[in-house]
N, C-alpha and C positions, 0 to 999 in steps of 0.2 A: 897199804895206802898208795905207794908210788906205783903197785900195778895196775891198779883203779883207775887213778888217774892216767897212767899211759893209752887206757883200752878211751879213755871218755876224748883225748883229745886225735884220739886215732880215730874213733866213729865219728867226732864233727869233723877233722878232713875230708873223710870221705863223705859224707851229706852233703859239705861243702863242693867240692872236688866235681861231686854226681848235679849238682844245682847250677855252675859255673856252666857244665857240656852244653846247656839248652839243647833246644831241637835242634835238629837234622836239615839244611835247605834241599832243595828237593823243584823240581817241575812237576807240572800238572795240566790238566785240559781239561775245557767248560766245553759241556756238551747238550743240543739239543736233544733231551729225551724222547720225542716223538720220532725225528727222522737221525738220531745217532752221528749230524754231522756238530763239524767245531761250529762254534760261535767268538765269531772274531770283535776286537772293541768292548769288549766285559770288564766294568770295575770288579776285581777282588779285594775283599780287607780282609787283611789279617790279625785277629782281635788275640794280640799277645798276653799270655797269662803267669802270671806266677806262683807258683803254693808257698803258702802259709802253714804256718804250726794247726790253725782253723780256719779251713778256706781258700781261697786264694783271691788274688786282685788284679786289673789290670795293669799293664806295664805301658802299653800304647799300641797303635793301630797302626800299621804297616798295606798301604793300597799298590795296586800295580793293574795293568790295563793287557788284554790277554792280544795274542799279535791276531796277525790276520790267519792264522793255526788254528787258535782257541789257545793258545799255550799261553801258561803262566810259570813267574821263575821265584823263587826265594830263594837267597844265600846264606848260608850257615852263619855268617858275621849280622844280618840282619834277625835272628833266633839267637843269637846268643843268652839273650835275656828271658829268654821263653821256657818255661816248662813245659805247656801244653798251647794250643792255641782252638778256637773256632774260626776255619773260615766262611766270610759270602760271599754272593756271587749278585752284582745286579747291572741288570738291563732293560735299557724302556721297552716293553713291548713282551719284558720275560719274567717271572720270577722262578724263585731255587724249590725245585722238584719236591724238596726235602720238608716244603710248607705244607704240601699237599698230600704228600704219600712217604711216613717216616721209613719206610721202608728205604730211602736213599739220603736217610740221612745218617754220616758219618759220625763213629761213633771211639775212633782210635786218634783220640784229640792231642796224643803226640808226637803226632807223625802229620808230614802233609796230604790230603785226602790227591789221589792220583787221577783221578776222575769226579769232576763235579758237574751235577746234573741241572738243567733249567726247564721251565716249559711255555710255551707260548702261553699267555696270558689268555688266550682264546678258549685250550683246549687245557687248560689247566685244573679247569671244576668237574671234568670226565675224567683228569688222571684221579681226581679223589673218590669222584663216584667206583670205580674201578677197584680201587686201595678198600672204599668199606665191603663192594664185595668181595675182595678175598681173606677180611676179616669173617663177613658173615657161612665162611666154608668150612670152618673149626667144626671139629666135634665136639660133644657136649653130655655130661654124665647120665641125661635123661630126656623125654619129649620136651616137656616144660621149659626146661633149659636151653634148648639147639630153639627153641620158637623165641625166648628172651634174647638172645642172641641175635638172631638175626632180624626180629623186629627192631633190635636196638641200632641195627644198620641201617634198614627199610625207612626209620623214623629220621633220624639224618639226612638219607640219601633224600624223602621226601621234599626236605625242606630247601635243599642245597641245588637239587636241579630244578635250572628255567626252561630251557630249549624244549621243543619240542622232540628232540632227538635222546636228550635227557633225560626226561620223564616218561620215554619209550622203553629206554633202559633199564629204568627203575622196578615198571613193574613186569618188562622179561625176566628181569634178575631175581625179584622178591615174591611177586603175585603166586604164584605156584606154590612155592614153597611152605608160606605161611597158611594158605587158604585151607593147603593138605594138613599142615600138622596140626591148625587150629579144630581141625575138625575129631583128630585122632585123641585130644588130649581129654581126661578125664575133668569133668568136673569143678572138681577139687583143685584141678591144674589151673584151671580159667579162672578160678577165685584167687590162686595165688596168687597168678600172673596180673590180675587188676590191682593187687596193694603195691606193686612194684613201678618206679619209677627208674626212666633210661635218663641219659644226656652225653651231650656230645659238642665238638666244638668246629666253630669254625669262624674265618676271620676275625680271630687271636678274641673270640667269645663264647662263652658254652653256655649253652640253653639247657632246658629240664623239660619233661613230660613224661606221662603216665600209660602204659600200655591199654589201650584201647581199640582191641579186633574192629568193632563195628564200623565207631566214625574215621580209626584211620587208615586201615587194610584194606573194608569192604570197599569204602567212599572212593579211593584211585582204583581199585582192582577189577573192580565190578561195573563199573560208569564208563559209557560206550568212549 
């Protein structure tokens, strides 16, 4: 009984002991995605977090303003309370790369991210057009499949570009591909492919629709 309890108050030490370290402080740098330089004047938070037996909760919000570098700093005394943390990044004129393209969003939330990515608000909705196409590049166990797939892109991408530079894109990137496979697929495939419904999200809303070659393939691909 008294080695039981020796081992039960030795592992809460150490829980405790490993809880107490928090994160790590650490520098970092806000970077324009499109041209890779700093971006000086950036509010960071740091959205401190702590685990629970289920869960975890926040502890508070730690901001800091990046210099004329891009560089930002945290000190291990301001983590002390921290398990993990998320940080952002905002600026008028930019938002964080990671809204658009998951592909830069950080995902080792115990440590501080060493590079954080923004993008001009401008060219922000080409970085997502961009991101579905190299979704829609995967391979795919059959025809049917690789055309569900990347119509599931084509139907987003549709919706999400305005420009006319945009919707140039869209059907360089999709018109080809879908037109060929649509053509290739048996039958059976084309009947499958109409009971299936795609969706997809964007500014922080996800919309639904139903795969439809004619009205939404033919309608951009083939219209002068």
């Amino acid at each position: 009984m008294k080695f039981t309890r020796l081992i039960l108050v030795a592992s809460c030490f150490s829980l405790s002991t490993n809880t107490l370290a928090g994160m790590m402080g650490g520098t970092g740098i806000v970077l324009d995605v499109s041209s890779n330089k700093p971006i000086p004047n950036a509010s960071i938070r740091l959205e401190c977090k702590r685990n629970l037996l289920h869960g975890s909760t926040k502890v508070k919000d730690i901001t800091v303003t990046t210099d004329s570098l891009g560089r930002f700093d945290f000190d291990s005394q301001q983590l002390s309370d921290c398990d993990f943390a998320y940080v952002h990044a905002k600026k008028t004129g930019y938002i964080e790369t990671k809204k658009s393209d998951i592909r830069y969003l950080n995902t080792a939330y115990k440590n501080l991210p060493q590079k954080v990515y923004m993008s001009p608000i401008a060219s922000s909705r080409m970085q997502h057009l961009q991101f579905l196409n190299a979704l829609a590049s995967g391979s795919s166990v059959s025809k049917k499949h690789e055309y569900l797939n990347i119509y599931t892109q084509f139907y987003a991408s549709k919706r999400i570009a305005e420009s006319v530079q945009e919707i140039q894109y869209v059907r360089s990137q999709y018109c080809n591909r879908l037109l060929t496979l649509y053509d290739d697929l048996a039958d059976s495939d084309k009947s499958w492919l109409k009971q299936k419904t795609v969706q997809y999200s964007w500014n922080n809303t996800i919309n639904y629709g139903k795969v439809d070659n004619l009205k939404e393939v033919i309608e951009i691909c083939k219209s002068p």
